[in-house]
SEKE-439688 format. One record per residue (C-alpha): residue number from 1; x, y, z. Coordinates in steps of 0.02 Angstrom, whole numbers, m for minus. Layout:
+-----+--------+--------+--------+
: seq :     xx :     yy :     zz :
+-----+--------+--------+--------+
: NUM :      X :      Y :      Z :
...
+-----+--------+--------+--------+
! end
This chain:
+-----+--------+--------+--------+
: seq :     xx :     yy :     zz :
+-----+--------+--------+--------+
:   1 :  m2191 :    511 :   2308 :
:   2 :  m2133 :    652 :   2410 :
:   3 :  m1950 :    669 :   2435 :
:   4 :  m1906 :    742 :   2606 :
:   5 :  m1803 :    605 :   2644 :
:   6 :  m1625 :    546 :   2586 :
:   7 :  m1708 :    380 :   2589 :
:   8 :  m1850 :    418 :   2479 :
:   9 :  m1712 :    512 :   2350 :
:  10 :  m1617 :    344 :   2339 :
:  11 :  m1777 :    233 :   2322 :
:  12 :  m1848 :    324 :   2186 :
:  13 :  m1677 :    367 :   2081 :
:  14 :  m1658 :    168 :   2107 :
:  15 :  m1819 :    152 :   2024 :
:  16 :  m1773 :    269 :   1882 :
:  17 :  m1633 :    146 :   1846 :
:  18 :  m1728 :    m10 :   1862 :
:  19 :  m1843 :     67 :   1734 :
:  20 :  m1686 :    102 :   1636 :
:  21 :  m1604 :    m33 :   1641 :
:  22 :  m1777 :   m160 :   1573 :
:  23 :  m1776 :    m28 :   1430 :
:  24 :  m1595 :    m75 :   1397 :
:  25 :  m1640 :   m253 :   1390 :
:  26 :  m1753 :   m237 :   1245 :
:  27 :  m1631 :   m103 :   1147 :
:  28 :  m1466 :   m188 :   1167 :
:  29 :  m1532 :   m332 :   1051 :
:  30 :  m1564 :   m198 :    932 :
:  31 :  m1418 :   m113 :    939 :
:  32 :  m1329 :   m288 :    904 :
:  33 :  m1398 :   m312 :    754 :
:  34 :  m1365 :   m139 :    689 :
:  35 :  m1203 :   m154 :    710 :
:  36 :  m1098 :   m222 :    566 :
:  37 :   m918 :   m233 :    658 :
:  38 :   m910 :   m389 :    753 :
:  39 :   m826 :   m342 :    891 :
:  40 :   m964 :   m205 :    934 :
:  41 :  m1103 :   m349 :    902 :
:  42 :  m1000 :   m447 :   1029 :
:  43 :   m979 :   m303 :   1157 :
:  44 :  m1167 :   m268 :   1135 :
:  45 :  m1213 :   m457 :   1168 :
:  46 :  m1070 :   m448 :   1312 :
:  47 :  m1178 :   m297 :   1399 :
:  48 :  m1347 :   m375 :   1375 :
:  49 :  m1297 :   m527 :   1468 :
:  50 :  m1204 :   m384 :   1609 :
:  51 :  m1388 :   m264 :   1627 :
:  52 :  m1476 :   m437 :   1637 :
:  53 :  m1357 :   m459 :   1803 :
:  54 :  m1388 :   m258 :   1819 :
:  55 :  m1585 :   m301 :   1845 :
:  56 :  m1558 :   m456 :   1963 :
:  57 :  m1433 :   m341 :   2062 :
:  58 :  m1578 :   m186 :   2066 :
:  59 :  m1681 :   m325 :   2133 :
:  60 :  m1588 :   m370 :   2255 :
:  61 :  m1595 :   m197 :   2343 :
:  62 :  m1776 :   m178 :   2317 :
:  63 :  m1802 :   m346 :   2415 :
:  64 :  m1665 :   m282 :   2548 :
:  65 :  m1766 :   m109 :   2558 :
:  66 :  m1931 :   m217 :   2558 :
:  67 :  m1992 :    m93 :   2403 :
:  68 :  m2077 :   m110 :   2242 :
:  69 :  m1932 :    m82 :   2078 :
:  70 :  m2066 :    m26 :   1976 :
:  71 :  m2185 :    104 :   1952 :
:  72 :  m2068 :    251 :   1889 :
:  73 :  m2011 :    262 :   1701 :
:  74 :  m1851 :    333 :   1660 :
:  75 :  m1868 :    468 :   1530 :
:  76 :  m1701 :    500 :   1511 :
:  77 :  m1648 :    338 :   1458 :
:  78 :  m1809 :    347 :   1351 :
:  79 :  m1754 :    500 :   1258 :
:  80 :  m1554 :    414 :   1244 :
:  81 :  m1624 :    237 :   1167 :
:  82 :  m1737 :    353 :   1049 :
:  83 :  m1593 :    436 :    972 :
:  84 :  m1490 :    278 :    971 :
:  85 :  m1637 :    196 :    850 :
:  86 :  m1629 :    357 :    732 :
:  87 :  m1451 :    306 :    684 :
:  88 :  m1511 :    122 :    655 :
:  89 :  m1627 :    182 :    540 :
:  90 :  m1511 :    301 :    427 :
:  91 :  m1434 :    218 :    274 :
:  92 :  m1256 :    264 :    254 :
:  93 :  m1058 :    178 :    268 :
:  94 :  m1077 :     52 :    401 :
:  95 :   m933 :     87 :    492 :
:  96 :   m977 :    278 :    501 :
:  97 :  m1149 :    201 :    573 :
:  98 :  m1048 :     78 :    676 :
:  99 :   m977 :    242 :    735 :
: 100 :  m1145 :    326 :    768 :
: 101 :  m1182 :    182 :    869 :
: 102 :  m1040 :    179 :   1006 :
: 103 :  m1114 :    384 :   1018 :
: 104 :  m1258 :    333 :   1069 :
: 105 :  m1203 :    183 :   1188 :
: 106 :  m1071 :    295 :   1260 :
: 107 :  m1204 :    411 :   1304 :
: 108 :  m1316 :    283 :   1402 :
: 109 :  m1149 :    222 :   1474 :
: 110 :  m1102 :    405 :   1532 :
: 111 :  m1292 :    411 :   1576 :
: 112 :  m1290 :    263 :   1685 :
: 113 :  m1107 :    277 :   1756 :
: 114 :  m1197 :    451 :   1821 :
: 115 :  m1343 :    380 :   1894 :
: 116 :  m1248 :    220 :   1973 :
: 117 :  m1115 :    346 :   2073 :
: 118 :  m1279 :    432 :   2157 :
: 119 :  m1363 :    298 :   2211 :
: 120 :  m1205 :    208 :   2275 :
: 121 :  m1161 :    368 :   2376 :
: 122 :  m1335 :    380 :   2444 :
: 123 :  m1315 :    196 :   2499 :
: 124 :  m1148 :    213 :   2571 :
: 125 :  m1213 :    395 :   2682 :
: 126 :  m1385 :    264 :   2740 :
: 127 :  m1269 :    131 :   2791 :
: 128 :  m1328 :     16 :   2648 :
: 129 :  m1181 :    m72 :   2620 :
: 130 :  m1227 :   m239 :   2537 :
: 131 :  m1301 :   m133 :   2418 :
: 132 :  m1190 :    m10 :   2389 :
: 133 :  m1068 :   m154 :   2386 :
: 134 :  m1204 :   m213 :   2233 :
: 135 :  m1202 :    m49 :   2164 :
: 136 :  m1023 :    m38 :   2143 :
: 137 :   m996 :   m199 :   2047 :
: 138 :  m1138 :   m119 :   1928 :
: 139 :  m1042 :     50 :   1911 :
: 140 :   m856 :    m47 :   1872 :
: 141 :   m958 :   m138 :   1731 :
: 142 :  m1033 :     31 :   1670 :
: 143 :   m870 :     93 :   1651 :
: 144 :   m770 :    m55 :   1599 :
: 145 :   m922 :    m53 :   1456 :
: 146 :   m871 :    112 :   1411 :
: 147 :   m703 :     80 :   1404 :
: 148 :   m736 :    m66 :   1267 :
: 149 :   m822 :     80 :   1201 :
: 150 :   m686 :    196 :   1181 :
: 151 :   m564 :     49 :   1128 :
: 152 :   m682 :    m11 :    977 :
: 153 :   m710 :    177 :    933 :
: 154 :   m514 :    218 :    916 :
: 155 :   m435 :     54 :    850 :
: 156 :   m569 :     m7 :    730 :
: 157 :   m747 :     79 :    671 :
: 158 :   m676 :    270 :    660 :
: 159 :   m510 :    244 :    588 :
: 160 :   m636 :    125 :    470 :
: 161 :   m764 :    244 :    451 :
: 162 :   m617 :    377 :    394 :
: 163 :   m559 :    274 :    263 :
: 164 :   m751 :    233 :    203 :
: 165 :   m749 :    446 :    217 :
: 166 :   m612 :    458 :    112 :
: 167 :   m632 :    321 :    m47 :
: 168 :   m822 :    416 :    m31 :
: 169 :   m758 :    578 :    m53 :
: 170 :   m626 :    520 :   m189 :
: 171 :   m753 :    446 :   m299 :
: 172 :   m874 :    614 :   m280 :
: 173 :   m711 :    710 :   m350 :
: 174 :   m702 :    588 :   m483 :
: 175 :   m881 :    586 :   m545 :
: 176 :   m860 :    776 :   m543 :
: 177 :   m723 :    788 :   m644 :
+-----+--------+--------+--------+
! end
């Protein structure tokens, strides 16, 4: 696809997220079940049910824009999911993996927060406004996602995962002595 066009720009970033998003479908699941706090197997559950709407939505536009969603894969979001599954494979505290886990979530959220605010901008400079109008309601759940995020993070897995640190570390110094 050449891009000399604004038009062609927002079509294909549009498909980079619709390829995103599917590989989000099958790694949120994942994620769920690697996490051991119950509020971030909720929030993952929560967000799988929101990028199932995130799809539909992506859909929408391509019908609108009478285009094909597919035919692009997005490497970036490749590369972000890969690293999430490293941490679900490590052994270690859970809630220090709990807190490896909002890491990598954050940084599809940050990712797709990003890639939302482009292609919402591009729709709103071609006059696309149902689906920039659709965009937006996408980006506010990005970022209310991350937000959950950042709440989780602070008020329960790392002040957890300190404490798991710290009776760790306290019975290393005891099996030394």
């Amino acid at each position: 696809m050449n891009l000399d066009t604004l038009e062609q720009l927002y079509i294909n970033e549009l498909r980079d997220l619709y390829s995103a998003e599917n590989q989000l479908l099958k790694a949120l699941p994942k994620m769920a079940k690697g996490a051991s706090s119950p509020e971030l197997k909720d929030a993952f559950e929560k967000h799988l049910e929101q990028t199932t709407g995130h799809v539909e939505r992506l859909e929408q536009i391509f019908e609108q824009l009478d285009e094909n969603p597919k035919g692009k894969t997005c490497h970036g979001m490749k590369g972000l999911i890969e690293e999430g599954s490293e941490i679900l494979k490590e052994d270690g505290e859970d809630s220090v993996l709990d807190a490896g886990i909002i890491v990598a979530a954050q940084k599809v959220e940050h990712y797709e927060i990003a890639s939302y605010g482009s292609v919402r901008t591009f729709a709103n400079l071609l006059n696309q406004e149902e689906a920039a109008r659709l965009l937006q309601s996408t980006l506010d759940e990005e970022s209310e996602t991350n937000e959950i995020l950042n709440r989780l993070a602070e008020s329960i897995v790392n002040p957890e995962a300190v404490r798991e640190t710290e009776l760790a570390e306290a019975g290393s110094n005891r099996s030394r002595s």
